[in-house]
C-alpha positions in Angstrom: 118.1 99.1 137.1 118.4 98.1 140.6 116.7 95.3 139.9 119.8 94.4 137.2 122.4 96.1 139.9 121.7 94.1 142.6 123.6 90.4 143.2 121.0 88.3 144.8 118.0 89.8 142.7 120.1 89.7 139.6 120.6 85.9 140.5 117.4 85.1 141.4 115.7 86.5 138.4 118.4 84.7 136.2 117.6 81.3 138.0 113.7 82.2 137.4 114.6 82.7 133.5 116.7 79.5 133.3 114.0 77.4 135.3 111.2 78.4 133.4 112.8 78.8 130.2 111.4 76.3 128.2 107.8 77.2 129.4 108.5 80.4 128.6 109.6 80.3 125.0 106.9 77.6 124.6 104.2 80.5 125.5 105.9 83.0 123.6 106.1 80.6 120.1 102.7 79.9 120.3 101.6 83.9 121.1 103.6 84.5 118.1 101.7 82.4 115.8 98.4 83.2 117.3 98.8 86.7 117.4 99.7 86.3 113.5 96.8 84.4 112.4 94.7 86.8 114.3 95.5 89.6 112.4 93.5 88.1 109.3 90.5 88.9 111.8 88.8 92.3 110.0 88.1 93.8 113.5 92.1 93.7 113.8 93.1 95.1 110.5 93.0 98.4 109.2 90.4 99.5 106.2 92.8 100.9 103.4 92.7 104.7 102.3 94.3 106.7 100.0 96.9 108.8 101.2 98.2 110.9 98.5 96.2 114.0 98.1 96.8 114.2 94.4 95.0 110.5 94.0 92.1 111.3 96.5 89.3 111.6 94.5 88.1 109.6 91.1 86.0 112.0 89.9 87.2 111.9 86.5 85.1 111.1 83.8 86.5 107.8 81.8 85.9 108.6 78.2 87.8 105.5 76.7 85.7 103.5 74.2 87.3 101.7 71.5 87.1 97.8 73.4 85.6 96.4 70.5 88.5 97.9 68.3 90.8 96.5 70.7 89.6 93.0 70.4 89.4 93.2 66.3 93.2 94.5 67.3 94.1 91.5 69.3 92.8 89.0 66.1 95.3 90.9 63.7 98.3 90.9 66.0 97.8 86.7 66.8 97.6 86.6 63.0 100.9 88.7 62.7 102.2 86.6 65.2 101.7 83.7 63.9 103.2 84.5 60.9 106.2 85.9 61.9 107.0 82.9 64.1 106.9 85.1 67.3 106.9 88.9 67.9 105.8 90.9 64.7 108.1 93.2 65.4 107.6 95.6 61.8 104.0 95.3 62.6 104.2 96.4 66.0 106.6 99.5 65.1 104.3 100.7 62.1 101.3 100.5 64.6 102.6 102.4 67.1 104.2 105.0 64.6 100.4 105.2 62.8 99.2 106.3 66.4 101.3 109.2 66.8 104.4 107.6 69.1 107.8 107.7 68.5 109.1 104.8 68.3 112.1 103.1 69.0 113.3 99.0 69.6 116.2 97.6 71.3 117.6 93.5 70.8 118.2 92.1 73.9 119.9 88.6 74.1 120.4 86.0 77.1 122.3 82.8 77.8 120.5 80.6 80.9 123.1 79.1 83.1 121.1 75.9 82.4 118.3 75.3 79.9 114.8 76.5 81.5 112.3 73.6 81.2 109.5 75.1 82.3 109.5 77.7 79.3 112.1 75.2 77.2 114.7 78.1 76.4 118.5 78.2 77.0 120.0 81.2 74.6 117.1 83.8 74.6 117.6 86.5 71.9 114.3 89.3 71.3 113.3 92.5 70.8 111.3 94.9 72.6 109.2 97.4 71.1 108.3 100.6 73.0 107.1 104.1 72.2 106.5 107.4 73.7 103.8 109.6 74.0 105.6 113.2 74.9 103.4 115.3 77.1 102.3 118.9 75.6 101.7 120.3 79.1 105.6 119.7 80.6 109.0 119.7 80.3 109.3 115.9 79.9 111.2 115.1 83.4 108.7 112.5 84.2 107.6 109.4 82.8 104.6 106.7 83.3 104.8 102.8 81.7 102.3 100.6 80.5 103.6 97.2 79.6 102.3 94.1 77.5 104.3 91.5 77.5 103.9 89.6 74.1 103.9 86.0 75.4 103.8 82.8 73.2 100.7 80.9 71.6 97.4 82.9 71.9 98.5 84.5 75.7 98.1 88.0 76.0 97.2 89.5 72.5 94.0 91.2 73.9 96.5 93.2 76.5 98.9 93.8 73.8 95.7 95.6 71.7 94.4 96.8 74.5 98.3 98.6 75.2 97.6 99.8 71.5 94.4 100.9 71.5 94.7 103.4 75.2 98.1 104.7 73.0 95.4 105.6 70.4 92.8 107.4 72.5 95.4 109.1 74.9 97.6 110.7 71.9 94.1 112.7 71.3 94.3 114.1 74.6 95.9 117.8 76.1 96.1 117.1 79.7 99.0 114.9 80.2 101.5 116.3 82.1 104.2 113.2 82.1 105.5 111.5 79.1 103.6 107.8 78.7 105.9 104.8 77.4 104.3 102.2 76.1 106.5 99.2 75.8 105.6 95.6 74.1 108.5 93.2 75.7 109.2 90.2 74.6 110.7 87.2 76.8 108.1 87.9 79.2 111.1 89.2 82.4 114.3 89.0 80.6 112.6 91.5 78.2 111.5 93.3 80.8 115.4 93.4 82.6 116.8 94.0 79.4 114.5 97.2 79.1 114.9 98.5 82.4 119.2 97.8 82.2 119.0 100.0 79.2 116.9 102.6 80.5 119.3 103.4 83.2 122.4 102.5 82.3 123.0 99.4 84.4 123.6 96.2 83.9 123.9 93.5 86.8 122.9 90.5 85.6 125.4 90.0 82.6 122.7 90.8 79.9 123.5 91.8 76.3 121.5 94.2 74.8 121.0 97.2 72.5 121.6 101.1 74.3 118.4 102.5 74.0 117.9 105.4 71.1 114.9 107.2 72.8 114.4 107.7 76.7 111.9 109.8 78.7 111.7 111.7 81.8 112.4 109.9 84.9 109.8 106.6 85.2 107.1 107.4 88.6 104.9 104.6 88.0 104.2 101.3 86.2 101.4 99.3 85.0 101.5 95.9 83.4 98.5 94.1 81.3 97.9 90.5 81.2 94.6 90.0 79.2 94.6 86.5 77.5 90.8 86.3 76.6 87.8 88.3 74.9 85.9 87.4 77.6 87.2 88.8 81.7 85.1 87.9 84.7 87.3 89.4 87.2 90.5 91.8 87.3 93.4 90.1 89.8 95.7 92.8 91.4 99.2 90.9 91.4 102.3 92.9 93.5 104.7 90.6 95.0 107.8 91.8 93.0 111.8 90.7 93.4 112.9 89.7 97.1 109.5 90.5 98.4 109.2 94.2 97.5 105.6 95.6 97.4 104.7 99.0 95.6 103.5 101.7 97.9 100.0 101.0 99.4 98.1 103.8 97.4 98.9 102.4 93.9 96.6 99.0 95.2 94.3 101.6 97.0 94.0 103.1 93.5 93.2 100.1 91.4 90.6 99.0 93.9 88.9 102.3 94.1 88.2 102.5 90.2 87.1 98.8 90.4 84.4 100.0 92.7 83.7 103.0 90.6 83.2 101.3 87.5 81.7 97.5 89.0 84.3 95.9 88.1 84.7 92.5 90.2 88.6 92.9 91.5 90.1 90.0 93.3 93.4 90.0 95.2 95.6 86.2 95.0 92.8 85.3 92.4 90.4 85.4 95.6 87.2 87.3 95.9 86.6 89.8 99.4 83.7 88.4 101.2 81.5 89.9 103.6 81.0 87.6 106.0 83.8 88.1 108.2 82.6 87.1 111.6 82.2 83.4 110.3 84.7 80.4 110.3 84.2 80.7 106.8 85.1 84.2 106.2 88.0 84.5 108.7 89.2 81.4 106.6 89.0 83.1 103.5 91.0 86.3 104.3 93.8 84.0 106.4 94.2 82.1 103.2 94.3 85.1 101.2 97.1 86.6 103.6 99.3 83.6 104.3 99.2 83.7 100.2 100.9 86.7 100.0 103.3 85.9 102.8 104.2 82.7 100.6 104.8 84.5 97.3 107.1 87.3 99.1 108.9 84.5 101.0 109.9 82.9 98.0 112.3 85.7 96.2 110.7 85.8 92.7 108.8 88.8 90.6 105.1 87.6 89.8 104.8 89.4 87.0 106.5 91.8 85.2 106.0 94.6 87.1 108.0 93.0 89.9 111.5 94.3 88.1 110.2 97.9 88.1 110.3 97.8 91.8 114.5 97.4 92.2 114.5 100.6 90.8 112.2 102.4 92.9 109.5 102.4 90.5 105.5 101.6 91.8 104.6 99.3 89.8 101.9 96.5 89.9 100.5 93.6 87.5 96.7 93.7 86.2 95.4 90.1 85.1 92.5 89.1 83.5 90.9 86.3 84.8 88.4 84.2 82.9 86.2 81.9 84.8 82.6 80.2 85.2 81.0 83.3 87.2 78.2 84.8 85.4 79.7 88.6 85.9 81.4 89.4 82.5 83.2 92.9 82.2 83.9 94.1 78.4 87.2 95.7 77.0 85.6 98.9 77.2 85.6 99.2 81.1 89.0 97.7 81.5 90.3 100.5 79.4 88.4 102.9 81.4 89.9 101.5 84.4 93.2 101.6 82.8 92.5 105.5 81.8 91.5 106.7 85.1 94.2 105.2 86.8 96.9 106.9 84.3 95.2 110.1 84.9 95.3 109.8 88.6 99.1 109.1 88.1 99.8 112.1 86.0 98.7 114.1 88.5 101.5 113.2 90.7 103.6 116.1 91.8 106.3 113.6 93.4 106.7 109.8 93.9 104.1 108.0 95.9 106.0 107.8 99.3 102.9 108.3 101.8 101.2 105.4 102.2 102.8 101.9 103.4 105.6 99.8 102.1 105.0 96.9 103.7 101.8 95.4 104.7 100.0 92.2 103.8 96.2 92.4 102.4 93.8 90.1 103.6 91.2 91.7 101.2 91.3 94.6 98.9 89.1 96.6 101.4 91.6 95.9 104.6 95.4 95.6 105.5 97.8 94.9 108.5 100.3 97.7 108.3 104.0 96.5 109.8 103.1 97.8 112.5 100.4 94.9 113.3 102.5 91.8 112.2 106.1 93.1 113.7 105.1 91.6 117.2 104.4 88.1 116.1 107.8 88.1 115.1 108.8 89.9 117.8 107.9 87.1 120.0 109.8 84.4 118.1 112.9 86.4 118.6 112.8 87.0 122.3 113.0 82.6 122.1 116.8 83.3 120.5 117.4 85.7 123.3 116.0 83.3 126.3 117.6 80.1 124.7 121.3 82.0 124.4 120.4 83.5 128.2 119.6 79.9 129.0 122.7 78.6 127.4 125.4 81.2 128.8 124.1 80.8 132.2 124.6 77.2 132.0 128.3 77.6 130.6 129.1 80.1 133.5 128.2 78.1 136.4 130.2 75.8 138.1 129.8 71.5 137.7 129.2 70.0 141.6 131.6 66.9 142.3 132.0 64.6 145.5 135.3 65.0 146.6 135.9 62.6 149.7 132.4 62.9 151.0 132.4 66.5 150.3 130.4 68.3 147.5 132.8 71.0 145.6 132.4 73.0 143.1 134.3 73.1 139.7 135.5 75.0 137.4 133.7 74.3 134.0 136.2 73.4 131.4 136.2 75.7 128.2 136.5 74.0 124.9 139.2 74.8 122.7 139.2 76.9 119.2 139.7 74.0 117.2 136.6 72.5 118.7 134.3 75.6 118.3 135.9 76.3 115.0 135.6 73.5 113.0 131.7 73.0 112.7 131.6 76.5 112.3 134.2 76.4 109.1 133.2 72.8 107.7 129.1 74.5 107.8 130.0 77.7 106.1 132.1 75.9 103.5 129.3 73.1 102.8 126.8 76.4 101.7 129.3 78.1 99.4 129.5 74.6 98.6 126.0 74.4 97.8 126.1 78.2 96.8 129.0 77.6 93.8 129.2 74.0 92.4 125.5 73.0 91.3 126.1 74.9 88.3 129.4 74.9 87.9 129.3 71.2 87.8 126.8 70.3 85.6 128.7 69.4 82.7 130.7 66.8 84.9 127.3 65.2 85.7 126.0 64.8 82.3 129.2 63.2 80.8 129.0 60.6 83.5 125.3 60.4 84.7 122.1 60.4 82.3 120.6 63.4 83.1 120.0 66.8 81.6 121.6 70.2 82.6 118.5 71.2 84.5 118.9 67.7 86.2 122.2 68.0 86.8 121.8 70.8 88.6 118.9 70.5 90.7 120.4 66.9 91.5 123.7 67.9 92.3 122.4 70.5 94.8 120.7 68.2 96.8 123.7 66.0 96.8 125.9 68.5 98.4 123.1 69.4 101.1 122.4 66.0 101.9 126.4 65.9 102.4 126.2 67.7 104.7 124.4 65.7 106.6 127.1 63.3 107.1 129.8 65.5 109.2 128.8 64.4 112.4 131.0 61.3 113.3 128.7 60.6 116.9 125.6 59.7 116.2 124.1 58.6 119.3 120.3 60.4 119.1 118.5 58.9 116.9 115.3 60.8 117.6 116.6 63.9 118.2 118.4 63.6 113.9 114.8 62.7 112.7 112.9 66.0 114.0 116.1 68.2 112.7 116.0 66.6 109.3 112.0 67.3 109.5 112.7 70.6 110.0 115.5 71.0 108.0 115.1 73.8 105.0 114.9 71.7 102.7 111.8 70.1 104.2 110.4 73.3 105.1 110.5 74.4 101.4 108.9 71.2 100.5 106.2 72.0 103.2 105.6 75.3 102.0 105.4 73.7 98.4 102.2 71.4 99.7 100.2 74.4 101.6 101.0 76.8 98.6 99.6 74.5 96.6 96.4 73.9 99.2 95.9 77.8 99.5 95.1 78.3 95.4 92.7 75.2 95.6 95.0 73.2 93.4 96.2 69.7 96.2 98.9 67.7 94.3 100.1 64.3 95.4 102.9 63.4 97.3 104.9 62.8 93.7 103.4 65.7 91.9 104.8 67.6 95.0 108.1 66.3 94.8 108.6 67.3 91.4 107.4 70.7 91.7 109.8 71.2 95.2 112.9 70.0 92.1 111.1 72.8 90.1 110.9 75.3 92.7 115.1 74.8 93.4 115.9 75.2 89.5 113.4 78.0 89.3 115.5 79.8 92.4 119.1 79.0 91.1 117.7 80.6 87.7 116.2 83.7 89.1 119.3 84.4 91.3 121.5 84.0 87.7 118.7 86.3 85.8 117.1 88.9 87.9 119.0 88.3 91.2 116.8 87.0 93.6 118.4 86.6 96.6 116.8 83.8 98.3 118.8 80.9 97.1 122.0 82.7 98.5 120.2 83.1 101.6 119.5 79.6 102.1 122.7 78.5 101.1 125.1 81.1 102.3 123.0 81.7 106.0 119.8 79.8 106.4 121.9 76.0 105.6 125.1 76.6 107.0 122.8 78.2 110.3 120.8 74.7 110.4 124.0 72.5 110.0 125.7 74.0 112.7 122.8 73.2 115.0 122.7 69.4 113.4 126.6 69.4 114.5 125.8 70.5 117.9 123.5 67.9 118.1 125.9 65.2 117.7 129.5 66.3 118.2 131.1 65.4 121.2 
């Protein structure tokens, strides 16, 4: 403090921050970023461990063994499906009612703000199919879900039989003490929000559906099944849900203990662990496998449909099949043995799984950095925000020299008026609500006048307004300085991100197939802001654009 209280040391330390500033926050950037990319080095991360008592052990004996029935299963509800022209939905009640649940459907419909081309669907009507097996051991207060979504063509019919035949084998069992729902959605997500909206009695994202006629206890945990194939070489663990919420740490500790149990080979962003971490090879691996997962949270959207379950407070997580050219092949019999001992551990929950981490990021299944580890990386960027503004107020505060008559005064720096420190500030905010409002709003405008569809007109329209934006400035006198800012402009960085996403899952695209998956990725996050209600595009065009097009109009404003 008397360092701070003190005149001349408070001036000489200032004058030591402004001198060396730039140094400075150069050092401290590139600490941030190494100190980051160190943390995918094993001897800096943390092994996982279970921390709920109740989940400790998997000494249960996995008695499931109907995999073969599950399969013969999954041929008669493609046939069904075929012939219904979608979701059998009769045939999927009179199963589940034959296997001793009650249950129950609700209609659901949707209309897109603009047609979805990736999935070619505008107005969305279904039907989910759920039913409940009430547990003889408790009052029914609680409440576990396993979800198939039924998804079209010959995707996911094993998971869907497989949903079937655990509902089979656990009705035959006395020791559940939570009711078990097990719900067939159709839509793959809307399905899935449509369900959830009904179960509790919200609805935020303008959906029409049926009330629901049966309901459990209250929901603790969530599993969903994507098996698209008779043949599975590996299990993938997906949990990147809506805006980047991960389920507690223990429900990823749990599916990666029973892997290890049973042999199954478990991989985490469709990547294997490998043991050779002191290698440039192995340290490669897991910092792919991390900056994965830092990708798919950064980008808003639920990757899978256990991402929904999470807005609601709900652990939940996605297991997929994976079929590929390794030789290790696991049978339907041990994924439903998995799938058992997992439900088991969960029904012996005595309260929500709250003692493990919330946010982490998983190099491997085996290790973790808690947010405890990766905070100081971004730590360090920040302190360049408070060294630049330091930097900038000292510079504003202290007097401009001028020869007056051979003599050298000091003046008094001029401030600039309202007006002037107003109006970038206004035109910038009102550009992103701009970008924020009219790209949908306007596309029937654009495709009476330009030939282009309503997914075009959209997505085309959006990068009209932010490339408008680009055009306040009315002093353009750095050229060099405009180039580097448009390079790093969000819009460039999403495109970036687009081309290294696309490098980290072993998939390299062109520069064209790149551009027309960055147009995807901005109709893809208008439509799950309208849907679910992501909230990254409102971030980039309320805060993140407005932010960057102030600093372009500092750049070249007078």
């Amino acid at each position: 403090m008397g360092l701070l209280s003190d005149p001349n040391r408070r001036k000489a330390l200032t004058g030591l921050l402004t001198r060396l500033n730039t140094p400075i926050c150069i050092v401290c950037y590139l600490a941030g970023i190494v100190w980051f990319m160190g943390l995918a080095f094993e001897p800096f991360t943390l092994r996982t461990y279970m921390s709920e008592n109740a989940m400790g052990s998997t000494m249960v004996e996995e008695r499931f063994s109907s995999g073969e029935r599950a399969l013969s299963l999954a041929k008669e509800f493609d046939a069904h499906k075929r012939k219904a022209g979608g979701m059998p939905v009769e045939w999927l009640v009179k199963a589940m009612q034959s296997r001793g649940l009650e249950v129950f459907t609700q209609s659901f419909s949707r209309k897109l703000p603009f047609p979805d081309e990736n999935k070619e669907r505008y107005m969305v009507r279904g039907t989910n199919v759920y039913g409940i097996l009430r547990a003889p051991r408790a009052p029914r207060t609680e409440a576990l879900v396993i979800t198939a979504p039924c998804s079209p063509g010959n995707t996911n019919n094993q998971a869907v039989a497989l949903l079937l035949a655990l509902a089979q084998y656990f009705r035959n069992q006395i020791y559940w003490a939570k009711d078990i729902i097990f719900l067939v959605n159709e839509h793959d997500l809307i399905g899935t929000q449509a369900w959830l909206e009904g179960y509790h009695h919200t609805n935020i994202t303008g959906m029409e559906y049926s009330p629901l006629q049966g309901r459990a206890g209250s929901i603790q945990a969530a599993l969903s099944l994507e098996l698209s194939s008779d043949v599975i070489t590996s299990l993938d663990l997906v949990l990147e849900g809506l805006n980047g919420q991960l389920p507690n740490l223990d429900l990823a500790n749990l599916f990666y203990a029973f892997c290890q149990k049973l042999g199954v080979l478990c991989t985490i962003q469709g990547k294997l662990q490998r043991n050779d971490w002191d290698t440039a090879e192995g340290y490669t691996h897991a910092a792919q496998t991390m900056m994965l997962m830092v990708l798919k949270q950064a980008c808003g959207r639920s990757w899978g449909d256990h991402g929904l379950f999470l807005r609601y407070h709900i652990e939940a997580a996605s297991v997929r099949g994976i079929n590929s050219f390794r030789h290790y092949k696991t049978d339907a019999t041990t994924i439903g043995r998995l799938l058992e001992g997992m439900v088991r551990k969960l029904n012996n929950l005595l309260e929500r799984l709250h003692q493990s981490y919330f946010f982490y990021l998983l190099p491997s299944l085996s290790r973790f950095v808690s947010i405890g580890y990766y905070m100081p990386a971004f730590g360090l960027l920040a302190v360049i925000l408070l060294l630049r503004a330091l930097d900038l107020w000292v510079h504003l505060g202290a007097p401009a020299l001028a020869a007056v008559d051979g003599v050298t005064e000091a003046e008094q720096p001029s401030s600039p008026g309202v007006l002037t420190v107003l109006t970038p500030v206004v035109i910038s905010h009102l550009t992103g609500v701009a970008l924020y409002l009219l790209p949908v709003h306007l596309q029937e405008m654009a495709v009476e006048h330009f030939p282009v569809s309503e997914t075009e007109a959209v997505v085309l329209t959006a990068i009209a307004i932010y490339t408008a934006g680009l055009a306040l400035p009315h002093n353009t006198q750095r050229a060099l300085y405009a180039v580097v800012m448009v390079l790093l402009s969000p819009a460039f960085t999403i495109l970036y991100c687009v081309f290294i996403y696309q490098e980290l899952i072993e998939a390299p695209v062109s520069v064209s197939e790149g551009w027309m998956l960055f147009l995807s990725v901005i109709s893809q996050g208008i439509l799950d802001h309208a849907l679910y209600g992501s909230l990254v595009y409102p971030l980039l065009a309320l805060f993140i654009y407005p932010c960057w097009l102030m600093f372009w109009n500092i750049l070249f404003w007078n």
